[in-house]
C-alpha positions as a Python dict, from the first residue, in 0.01 Angstrom:
ca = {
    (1, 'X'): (0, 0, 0),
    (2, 'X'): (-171, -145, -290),
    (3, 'X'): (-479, -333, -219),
    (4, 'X'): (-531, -686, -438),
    (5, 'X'): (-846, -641, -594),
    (6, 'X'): (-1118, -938, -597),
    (7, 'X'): (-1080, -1255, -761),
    (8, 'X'): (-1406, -1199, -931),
    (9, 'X'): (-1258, -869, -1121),
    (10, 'X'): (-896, -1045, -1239),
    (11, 'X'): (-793, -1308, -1499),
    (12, 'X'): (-1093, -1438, -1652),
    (13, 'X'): (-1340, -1219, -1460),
    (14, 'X'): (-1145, -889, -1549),
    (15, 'X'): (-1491, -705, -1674),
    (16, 'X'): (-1509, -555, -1982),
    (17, 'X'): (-1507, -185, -1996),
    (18, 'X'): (-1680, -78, -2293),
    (19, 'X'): (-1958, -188, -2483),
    (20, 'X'): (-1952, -287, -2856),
    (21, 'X'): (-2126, -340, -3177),
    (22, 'X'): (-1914, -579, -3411),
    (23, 'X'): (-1993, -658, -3750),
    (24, 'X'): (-1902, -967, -4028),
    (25, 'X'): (-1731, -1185, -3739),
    (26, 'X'): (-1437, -1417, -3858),
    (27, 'X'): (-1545, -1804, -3869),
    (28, 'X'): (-1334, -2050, -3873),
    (29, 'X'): (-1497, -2386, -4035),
    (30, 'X'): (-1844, -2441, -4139),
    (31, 'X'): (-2149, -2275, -3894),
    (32, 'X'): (-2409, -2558, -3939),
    (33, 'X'): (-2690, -2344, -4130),
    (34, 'X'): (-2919, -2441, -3859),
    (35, 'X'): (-2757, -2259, -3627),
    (36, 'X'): (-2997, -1878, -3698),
    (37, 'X'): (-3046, -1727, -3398),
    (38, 'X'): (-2878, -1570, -3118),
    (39, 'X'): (-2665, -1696, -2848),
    (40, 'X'): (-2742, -1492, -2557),
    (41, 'X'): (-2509, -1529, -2208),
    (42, 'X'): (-2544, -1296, -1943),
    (43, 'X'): (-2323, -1227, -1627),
    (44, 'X'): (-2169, -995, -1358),
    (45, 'X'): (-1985, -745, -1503),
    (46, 'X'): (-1917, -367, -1270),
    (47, 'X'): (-1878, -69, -1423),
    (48, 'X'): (-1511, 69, -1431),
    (49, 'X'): (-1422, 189, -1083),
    (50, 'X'): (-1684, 13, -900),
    (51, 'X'): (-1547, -262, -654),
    (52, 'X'): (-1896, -472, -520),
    (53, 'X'): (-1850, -664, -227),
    (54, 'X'): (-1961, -962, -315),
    (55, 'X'): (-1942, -1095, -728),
    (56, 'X'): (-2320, -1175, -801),
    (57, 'X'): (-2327, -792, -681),
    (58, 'X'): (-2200, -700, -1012),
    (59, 'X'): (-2377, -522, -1220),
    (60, 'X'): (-2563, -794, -1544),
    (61, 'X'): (-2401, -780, -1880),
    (62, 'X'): (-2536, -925, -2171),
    (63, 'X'): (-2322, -1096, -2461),
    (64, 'X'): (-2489, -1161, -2817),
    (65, 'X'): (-2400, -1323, -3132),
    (66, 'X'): (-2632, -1349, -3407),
    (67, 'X'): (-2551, -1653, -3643),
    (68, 'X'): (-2739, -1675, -3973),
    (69, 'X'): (-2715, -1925, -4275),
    (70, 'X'): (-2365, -1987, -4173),
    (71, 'X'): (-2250, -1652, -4112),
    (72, 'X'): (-2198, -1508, -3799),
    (73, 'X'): (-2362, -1143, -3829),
    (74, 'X'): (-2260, -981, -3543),
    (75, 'X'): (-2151, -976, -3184),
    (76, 'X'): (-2252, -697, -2938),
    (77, 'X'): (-2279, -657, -2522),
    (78, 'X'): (-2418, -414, -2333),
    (79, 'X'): (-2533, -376, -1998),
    (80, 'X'): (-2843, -440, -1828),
    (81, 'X'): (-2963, -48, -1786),
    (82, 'X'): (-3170, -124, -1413),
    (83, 'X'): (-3120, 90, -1153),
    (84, 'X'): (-2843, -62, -974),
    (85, 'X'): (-2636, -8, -1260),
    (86, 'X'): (-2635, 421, -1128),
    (87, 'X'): (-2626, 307, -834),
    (88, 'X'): (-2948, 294, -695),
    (89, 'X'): (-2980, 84, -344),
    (90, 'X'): (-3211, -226, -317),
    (91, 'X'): (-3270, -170, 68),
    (92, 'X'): (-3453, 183, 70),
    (93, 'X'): (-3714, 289, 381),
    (94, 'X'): (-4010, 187, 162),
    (95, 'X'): (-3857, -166, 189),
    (96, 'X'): (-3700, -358, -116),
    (97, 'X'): (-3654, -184, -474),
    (98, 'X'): (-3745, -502, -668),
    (99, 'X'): (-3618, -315, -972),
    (100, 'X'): (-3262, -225, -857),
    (101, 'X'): (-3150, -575, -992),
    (102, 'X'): (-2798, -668, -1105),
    (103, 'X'): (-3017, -843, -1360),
    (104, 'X'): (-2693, -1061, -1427),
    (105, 'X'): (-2702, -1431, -1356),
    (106, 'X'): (-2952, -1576, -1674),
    (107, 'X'): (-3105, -1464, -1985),
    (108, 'X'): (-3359, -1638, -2148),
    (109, 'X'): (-3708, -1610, -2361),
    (110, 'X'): (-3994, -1647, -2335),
    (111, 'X'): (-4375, -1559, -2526),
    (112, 'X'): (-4150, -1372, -2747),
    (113, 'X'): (-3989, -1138, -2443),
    (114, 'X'): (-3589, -1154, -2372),
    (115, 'X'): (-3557, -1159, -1964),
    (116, 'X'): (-3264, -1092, -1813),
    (117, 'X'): (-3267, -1204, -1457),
    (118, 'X'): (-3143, -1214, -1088),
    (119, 'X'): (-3330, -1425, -813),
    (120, 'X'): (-3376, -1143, -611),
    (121, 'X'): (-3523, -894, -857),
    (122, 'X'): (-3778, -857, -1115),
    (123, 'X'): (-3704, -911, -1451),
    (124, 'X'): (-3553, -695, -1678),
    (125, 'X'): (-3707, -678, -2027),
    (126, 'X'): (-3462, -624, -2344),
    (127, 'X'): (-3484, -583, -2701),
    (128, 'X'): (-3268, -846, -2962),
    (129, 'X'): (-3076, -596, -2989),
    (130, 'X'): (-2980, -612, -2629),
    (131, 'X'): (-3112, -247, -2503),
    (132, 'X'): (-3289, -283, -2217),
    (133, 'X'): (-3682, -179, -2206),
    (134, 'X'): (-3692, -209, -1834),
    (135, 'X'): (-3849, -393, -1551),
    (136, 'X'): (-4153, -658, -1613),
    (137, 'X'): (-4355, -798, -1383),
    (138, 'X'): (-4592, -1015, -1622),
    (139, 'X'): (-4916, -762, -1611),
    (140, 'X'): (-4848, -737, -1230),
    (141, 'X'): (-4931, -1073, -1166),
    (142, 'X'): (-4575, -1166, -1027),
    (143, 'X'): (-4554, -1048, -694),
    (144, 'X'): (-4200, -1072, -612),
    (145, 'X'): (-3876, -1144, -744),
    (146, 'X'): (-3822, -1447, -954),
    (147, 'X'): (-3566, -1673, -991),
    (148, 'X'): (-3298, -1701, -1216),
    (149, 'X'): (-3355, -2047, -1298),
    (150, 'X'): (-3699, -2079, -1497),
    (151, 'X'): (-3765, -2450, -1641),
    (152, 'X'): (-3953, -2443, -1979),
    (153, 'X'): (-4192, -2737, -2029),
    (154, 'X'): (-4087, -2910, -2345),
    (155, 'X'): (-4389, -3040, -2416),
    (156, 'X'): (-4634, -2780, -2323),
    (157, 'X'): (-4429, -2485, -2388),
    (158, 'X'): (-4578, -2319, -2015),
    (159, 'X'): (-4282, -2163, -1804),
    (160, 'X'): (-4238, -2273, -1440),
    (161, 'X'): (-4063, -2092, -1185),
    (162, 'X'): (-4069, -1982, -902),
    (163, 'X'): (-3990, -1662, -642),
    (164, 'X'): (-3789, -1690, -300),
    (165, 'X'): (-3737, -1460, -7),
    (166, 'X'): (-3579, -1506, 351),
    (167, 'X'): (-3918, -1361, 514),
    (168, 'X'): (-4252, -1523, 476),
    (169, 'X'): (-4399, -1608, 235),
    (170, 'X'): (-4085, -1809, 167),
    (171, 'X'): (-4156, -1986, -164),
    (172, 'X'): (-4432, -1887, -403),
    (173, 'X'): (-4465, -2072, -712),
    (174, 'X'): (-4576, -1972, -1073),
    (175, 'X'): (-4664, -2109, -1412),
    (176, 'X'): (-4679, -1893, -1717),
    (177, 'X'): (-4831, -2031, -2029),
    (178, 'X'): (-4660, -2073, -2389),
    (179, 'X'): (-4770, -1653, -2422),
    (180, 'X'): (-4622, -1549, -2148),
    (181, 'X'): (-4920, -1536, -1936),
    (182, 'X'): (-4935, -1606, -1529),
    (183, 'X'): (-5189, -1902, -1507),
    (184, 'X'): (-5141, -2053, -1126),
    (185, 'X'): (-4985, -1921, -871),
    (186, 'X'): (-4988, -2015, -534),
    (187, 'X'): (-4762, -1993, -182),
    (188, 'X'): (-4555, -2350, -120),
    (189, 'X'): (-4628, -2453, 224),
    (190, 'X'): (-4295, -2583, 427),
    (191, 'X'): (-4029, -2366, 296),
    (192, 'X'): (-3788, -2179, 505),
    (193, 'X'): (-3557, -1897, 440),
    (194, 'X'): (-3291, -2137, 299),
    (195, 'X'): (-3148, -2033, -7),
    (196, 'X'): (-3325, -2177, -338),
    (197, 'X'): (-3142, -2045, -682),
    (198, 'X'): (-3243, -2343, -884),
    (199, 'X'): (-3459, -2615, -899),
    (200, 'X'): (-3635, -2925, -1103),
    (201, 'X'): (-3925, -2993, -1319),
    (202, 'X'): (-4050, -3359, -1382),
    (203, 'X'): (-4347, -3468, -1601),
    (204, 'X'): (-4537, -3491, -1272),
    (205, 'X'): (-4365, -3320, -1015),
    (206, 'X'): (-4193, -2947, -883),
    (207, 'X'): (-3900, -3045, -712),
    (208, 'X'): (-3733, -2793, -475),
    (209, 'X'): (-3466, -2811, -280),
    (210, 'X'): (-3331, -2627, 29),
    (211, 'X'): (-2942, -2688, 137),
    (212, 'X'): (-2778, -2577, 487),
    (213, 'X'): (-2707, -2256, 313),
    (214, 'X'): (-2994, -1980, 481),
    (215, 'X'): (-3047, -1662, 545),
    (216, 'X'): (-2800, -1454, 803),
    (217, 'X'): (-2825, -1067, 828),
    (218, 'X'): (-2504, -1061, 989),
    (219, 'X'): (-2299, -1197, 703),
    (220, 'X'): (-2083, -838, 563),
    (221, 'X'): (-2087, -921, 198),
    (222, 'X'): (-2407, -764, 93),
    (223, 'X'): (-2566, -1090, 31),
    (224, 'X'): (-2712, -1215, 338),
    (225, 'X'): (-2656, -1585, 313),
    (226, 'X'): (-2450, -1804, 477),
    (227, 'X'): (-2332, -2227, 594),
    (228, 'X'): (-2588, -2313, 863),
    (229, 'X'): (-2552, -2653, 1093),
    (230, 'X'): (-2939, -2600, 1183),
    (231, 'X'): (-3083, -2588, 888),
    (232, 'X'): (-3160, -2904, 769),
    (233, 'X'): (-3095, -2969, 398),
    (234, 'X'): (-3466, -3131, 255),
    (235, 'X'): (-3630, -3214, -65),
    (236, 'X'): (-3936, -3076, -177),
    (237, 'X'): (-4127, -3284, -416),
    (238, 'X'): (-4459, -3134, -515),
    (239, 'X'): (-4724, -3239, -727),
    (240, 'X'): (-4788, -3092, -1030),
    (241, 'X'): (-5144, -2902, -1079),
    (242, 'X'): (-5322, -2643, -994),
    (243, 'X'): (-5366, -2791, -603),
    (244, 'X'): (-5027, -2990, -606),
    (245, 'X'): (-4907, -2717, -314),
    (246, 'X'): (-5168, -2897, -88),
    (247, 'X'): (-4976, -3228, -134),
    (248, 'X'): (-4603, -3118, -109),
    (249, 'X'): (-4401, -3364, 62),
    (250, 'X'): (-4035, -3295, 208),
    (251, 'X'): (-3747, -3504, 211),
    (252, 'X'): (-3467, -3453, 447),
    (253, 'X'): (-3138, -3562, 326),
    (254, 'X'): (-2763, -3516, 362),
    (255, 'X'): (-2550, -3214, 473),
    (256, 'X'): (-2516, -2989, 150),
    (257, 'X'): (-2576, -2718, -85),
    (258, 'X'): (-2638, -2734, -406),
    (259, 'X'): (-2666, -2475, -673),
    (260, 'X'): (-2813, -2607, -1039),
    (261, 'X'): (-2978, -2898, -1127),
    (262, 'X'): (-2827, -3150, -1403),
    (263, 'X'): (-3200, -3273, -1441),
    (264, 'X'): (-3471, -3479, -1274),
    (265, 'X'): (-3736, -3737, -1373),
    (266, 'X'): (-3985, -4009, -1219),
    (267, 'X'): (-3826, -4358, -1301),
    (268, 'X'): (-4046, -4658, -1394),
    (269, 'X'): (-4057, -4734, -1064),
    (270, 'X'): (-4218, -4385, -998),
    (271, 'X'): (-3924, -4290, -802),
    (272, 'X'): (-3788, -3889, -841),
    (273, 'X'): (-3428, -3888, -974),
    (274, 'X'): (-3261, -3579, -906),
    (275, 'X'): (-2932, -3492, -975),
    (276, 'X'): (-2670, -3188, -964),
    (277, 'X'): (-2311, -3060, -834),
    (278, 'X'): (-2329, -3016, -463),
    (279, 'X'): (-2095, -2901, -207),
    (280, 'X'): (-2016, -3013, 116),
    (281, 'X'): (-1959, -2750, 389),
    (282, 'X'): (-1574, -2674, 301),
    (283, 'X'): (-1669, -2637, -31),
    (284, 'X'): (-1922, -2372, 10),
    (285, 'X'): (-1669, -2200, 225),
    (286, 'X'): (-1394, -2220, -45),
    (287, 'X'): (-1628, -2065, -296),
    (288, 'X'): (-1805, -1830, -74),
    (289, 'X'): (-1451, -1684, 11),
    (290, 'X'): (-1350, -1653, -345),
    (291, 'X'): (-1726, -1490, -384),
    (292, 'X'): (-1608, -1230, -165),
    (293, 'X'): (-1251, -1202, -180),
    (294, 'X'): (-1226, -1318, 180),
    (295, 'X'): (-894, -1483, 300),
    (296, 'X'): (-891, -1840, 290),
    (297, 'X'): (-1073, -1902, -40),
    (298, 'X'): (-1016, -2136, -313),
    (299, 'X'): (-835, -2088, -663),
    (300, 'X'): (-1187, -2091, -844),
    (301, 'X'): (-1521, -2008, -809),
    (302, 'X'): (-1652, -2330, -695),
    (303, 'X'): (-1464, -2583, -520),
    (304, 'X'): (-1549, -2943, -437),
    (305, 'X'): (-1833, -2917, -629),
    (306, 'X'): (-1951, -3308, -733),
    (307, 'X'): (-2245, -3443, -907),
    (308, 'X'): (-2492, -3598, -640),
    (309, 'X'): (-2785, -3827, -742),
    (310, 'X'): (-3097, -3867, -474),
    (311, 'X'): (-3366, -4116, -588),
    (312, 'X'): (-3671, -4026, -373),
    (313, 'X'): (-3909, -4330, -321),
    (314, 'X'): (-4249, -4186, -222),
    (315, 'X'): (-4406, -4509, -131),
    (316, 'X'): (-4157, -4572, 184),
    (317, 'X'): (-4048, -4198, 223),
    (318, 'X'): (-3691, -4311, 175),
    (319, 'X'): (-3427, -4165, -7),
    (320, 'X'): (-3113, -4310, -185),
    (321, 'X'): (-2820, -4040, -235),
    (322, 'X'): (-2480, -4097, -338),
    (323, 'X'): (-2185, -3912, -507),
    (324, 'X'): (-2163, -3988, -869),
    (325, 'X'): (-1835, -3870, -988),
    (326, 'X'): (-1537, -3699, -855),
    (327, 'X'): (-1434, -3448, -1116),
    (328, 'X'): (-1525, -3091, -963),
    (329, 'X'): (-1765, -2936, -1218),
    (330, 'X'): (-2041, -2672, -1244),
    (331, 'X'): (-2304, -2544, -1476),
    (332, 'X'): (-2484, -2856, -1616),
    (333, 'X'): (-2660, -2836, -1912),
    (334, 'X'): (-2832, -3114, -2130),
    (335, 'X'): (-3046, -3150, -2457),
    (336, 'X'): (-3375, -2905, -2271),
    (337, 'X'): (-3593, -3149, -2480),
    (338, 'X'): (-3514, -3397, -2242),
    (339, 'X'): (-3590, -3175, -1943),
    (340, 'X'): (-3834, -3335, -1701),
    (341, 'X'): (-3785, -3700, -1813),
    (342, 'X'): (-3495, -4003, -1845),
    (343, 'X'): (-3184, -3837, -2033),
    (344, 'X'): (-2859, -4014, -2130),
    (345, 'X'): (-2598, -3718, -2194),
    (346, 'X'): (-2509, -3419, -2005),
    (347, 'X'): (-2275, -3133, -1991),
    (348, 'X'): (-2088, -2925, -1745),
    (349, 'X'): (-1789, -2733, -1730),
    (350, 'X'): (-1496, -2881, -1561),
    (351, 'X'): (-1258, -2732, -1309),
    (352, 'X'): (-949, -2750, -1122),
    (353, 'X'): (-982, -2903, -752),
    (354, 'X'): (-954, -2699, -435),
    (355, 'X'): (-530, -2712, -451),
    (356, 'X'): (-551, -2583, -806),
    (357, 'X'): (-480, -2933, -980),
    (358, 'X'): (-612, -3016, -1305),
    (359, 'X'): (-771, -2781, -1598),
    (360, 'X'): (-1057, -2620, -1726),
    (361, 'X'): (-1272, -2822, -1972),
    (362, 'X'): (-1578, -2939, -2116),
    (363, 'X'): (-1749, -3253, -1953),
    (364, 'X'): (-2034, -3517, -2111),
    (365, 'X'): (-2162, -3744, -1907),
    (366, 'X'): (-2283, -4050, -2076),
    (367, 'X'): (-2548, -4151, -1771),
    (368, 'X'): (-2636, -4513, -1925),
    (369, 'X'): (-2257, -4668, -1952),
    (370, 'X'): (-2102, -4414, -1680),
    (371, 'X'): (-1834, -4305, -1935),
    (372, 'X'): (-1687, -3958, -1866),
    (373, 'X'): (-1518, -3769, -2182),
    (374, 'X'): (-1372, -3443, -2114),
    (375, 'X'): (-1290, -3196, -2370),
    (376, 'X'): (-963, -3019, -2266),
    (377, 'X'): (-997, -2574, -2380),
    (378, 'X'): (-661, -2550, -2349),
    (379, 'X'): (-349, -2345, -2105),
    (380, 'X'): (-476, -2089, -1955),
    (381, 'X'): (-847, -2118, -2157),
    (382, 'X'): (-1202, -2057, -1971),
    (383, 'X'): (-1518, -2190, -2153),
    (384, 'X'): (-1893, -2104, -2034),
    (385, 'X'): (-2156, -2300, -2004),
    (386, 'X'): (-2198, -2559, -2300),
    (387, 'X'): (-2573, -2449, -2426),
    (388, 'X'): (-2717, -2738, -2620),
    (389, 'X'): (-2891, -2623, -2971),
    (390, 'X'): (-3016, -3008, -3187),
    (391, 'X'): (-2878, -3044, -3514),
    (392, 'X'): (-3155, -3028, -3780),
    (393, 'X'): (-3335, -3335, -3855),
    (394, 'X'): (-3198, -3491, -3539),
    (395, 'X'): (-3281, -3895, -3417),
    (396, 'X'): (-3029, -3963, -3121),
    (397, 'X'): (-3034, -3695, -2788),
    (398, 'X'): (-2681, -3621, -2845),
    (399, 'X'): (-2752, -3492, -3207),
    (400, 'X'): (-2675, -3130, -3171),
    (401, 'X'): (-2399, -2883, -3102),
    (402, 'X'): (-2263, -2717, -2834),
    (403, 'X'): (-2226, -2340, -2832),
    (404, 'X'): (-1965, -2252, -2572),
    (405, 'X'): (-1759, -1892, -2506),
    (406, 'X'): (-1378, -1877, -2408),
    (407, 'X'): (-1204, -1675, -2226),
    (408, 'X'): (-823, -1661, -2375),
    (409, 'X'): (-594, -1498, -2102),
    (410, 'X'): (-267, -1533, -2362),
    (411, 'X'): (-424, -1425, -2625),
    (412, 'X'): (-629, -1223, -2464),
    (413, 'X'): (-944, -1275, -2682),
    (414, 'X'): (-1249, -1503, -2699),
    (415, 'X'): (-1390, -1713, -2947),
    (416, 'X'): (-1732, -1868, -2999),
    (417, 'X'): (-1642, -2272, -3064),
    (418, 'X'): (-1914, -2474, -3200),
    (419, 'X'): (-1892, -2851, -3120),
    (420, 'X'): (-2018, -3143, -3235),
    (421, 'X'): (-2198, -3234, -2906),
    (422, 'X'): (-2178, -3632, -2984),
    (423, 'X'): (-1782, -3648, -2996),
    (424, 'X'): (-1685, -3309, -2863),
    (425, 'X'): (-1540, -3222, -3196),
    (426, 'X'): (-1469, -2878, -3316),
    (427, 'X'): (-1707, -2801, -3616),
    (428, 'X'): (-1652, -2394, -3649),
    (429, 'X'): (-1480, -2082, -3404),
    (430, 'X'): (-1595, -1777, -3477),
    (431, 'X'): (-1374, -1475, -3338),
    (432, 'X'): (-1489, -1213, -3115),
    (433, 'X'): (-1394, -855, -3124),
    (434, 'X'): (-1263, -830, -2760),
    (435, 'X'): (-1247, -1065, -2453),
    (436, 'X'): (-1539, -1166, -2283),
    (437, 'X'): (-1510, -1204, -1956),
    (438, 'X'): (-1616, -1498, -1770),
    (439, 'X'): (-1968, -1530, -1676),
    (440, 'X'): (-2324, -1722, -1568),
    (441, 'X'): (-2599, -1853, -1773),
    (442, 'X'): (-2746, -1780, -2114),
    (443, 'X'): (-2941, -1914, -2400),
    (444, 'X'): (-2956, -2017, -2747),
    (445, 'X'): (-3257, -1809, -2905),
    (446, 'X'): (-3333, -1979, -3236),
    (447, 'X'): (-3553, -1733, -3550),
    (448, 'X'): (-3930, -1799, -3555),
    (449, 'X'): (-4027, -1884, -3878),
    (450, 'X'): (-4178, -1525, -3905),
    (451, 'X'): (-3811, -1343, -3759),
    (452, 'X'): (-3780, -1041, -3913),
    (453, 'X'): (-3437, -1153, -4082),
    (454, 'X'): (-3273, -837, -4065),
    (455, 'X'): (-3301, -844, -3696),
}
């Protein structure tokens, strides 16, 4: 008998089995000369042979193209070399390997290093050329793992994040400065074990947030989480400094999980506006199934997934929270120099509902008129997560492009597509050498000034 294999290793998923250096990449348009750097996206990819039981158990795979004065250079992936990837458990009798990471949810910079990360792991250093130089724990000053999630401060440059775990202490929280340096850390007092991937940065506040999804050893996928009616979903707004843990204040609110933030910001009423996709119980079970290949899953990877906006009034303690649209989406992204305060436009990748009706896409969100424009991929077309890089010389927050990756089952290629992020206009494609498949997070990484241009 022939067993189906996993949703998360067929159609769009199907990993990719080799890695490969690509040179002189075919555009299609005009690559806005701004646009010198590398696009960077990272996510779970086994190695041929290798069936994990759960997809964020796949071993982290890291994409690159390097764009320069309108060319695009090259295109290259590799995988994250940890030691997972040969097999190496995380559970050993010492306790936790913090270095046998999947390293493959995010990918981002920072003081100069490229950081390929999983929530449950250390780091994972790499090169811009994408080889991995291994494990980094910031001069030993982070203590744990870290999540995938880091928010960069736009205005100071310092790196927030934080580090989770199902046993006490909880929630620890770190800033690193504009160098890279660890600067404050300090243990967040009234966290549980409930699961925290993401969370939100304000110009005066840490917001974290804790759903009904918690810790549960029993749960046979490998990752020990799972849909709790105990544990209550809250709201943790903290203020930010280097004694803000002192003054944390939680917020209980509705039934829910959610898994990235859109954005938050205090209003001029000095309210906290938070917003994000969140799922209600079903849909956590629909994806969670898919997650695993259980029986009784959805079609896709997340399933009534619907942007949710709480406004959190600290004078009266109360909180306002409503659904804000009805299109299932996932992976939000907006212009990062708005992170932290009042934004207009934002992005997220559209998909089908839990029967399987309606298409992939690209969504903006235009947050001031509540207009909704959807760019449709196309049959049988998978983008990633839009990734916001500003156009040069830009005056409006929409002034920019959108870097997205597709996944083309007919043709069975990808393409880079560059869009105008203002009308969701195609401005170049450039053609990849092979499919990529469909994946998490990653980053535009723009040249320094002083960028070796060669590299």
């Amino acid at each position: 008998m022939t067993i189906a294999k996993p949703p998360y290793l067929t159609g769009h998923f199907t990993p990719v089995v080799e890695e490969v250096t690509a040179t002189g990449l075919t555009v299609e348009g005009v690559l806005p000369p701004e646009l010198t750097g590398h696009l960077l996206r990272n996510g779970h990819n086994p190695k041929p042979g290798i069936t994990p039981t759960h997809w964020f158990k796949g071993s982290g795979m890291v994409h690159g193209i390097r764009l320069r004065d309108g060319r695009a250079e090259w295109y290259r992936n590799r995988w994250v070399h940890t030691p997972a990837l040969d097999g190496a458990p995380y559970l050993t009798e010492h306790g936790p390997d913090l270095t046998a990471s999947a390293a493959g949810t995010h990918v981002i910079e920072h003081g100069g290093r490229l950081l390929a990360l999983c929530e449950a792991n250390l780091p994972f250093e790499l090169t811009r050329e994408l080889d991995t130089v291994g494990a980094y724990d910031f001069d030993g000053k982070l203590r744990g793992a870290m999540t995938a999630h880091p928010k960069e401060d736009p205005v100071t440059g310092e790196l927030h994040f934080f580090g989770s775990s199902p046993f006490p202490p909880f929630l620890t929280y770190y800033v690193a400065d504009a160098k890279g340096e660890i600067v404050h850390s300090a243990e967040v007092p009234g966290a549980t074990g409930a699961l925290k991937h993401d969370f939100a940065l304000t110009r005066r506040h840490v917001v974290f947030i804790e759903g009904n999804v918690t810790f549960d050893l029993t749960e046979p996928s490998g990752i020990p989480y799972s849909w709790s009616d105990t544990q209550l979903s809250r709201i943790g707004v903290l203020p930010r400094g280097t004694d803000g843990e002192r003054h944390i204040r939680w917020y209980t609110i509705e039934p829910g999980n959610m898994l990235h933030v859109s954005n938050a910001y205090e209003d001029g009423q000095g309210r906290v506006v938070l917003e994000g996709p969140t799922v209600d119980e079903e849909g956590f079970r629909l994806s969670w199934n898919w997650w695993t290949g259980a029986p009784g899953r959805g079609t896709e990877p997340v399933s009534r997934s619907y942007t949710r906006r709480w406004v959190i009034d600290p004078a009266d303690g109360s909180v306002d929270e409503q659904i804000i649209d009805d299109l299932p989406v996932e992976f939000p992204t907006l212009n990062e120099a708005y992170l932290g305060v009042e934004n207009r436009y934002q992005y997220a990748v559209s998909f089908p509902d839990e029967k399987g009706f309606g298409g992939y896409g690209l969504v903006k969100y235009d947050r001031t008129t509540g207009a909704r424009r959807i760019r449709q991929i196309g049959d049988a077309r998978l983008p990633s997560e839009a990734v916001f890089v500003p156009a040069a010389g830009a005056t409006c927050e929409d002034d920019g492009y959108l870097l997205t990756v597709v996944s083309d089952l007919k043709q069975d290629a990808s393409q880079l597509l560059v869009l105008d992020a203002s009308g969701l206009d195609t401005v170049a494609t450039v053609h990849l050498p092979h499919r990529v498949s469909a994946g998490l997070h990653g980053s535009w990484i723009p040249d320094l000034p002083s960028a070796d241009a060669g590299r």
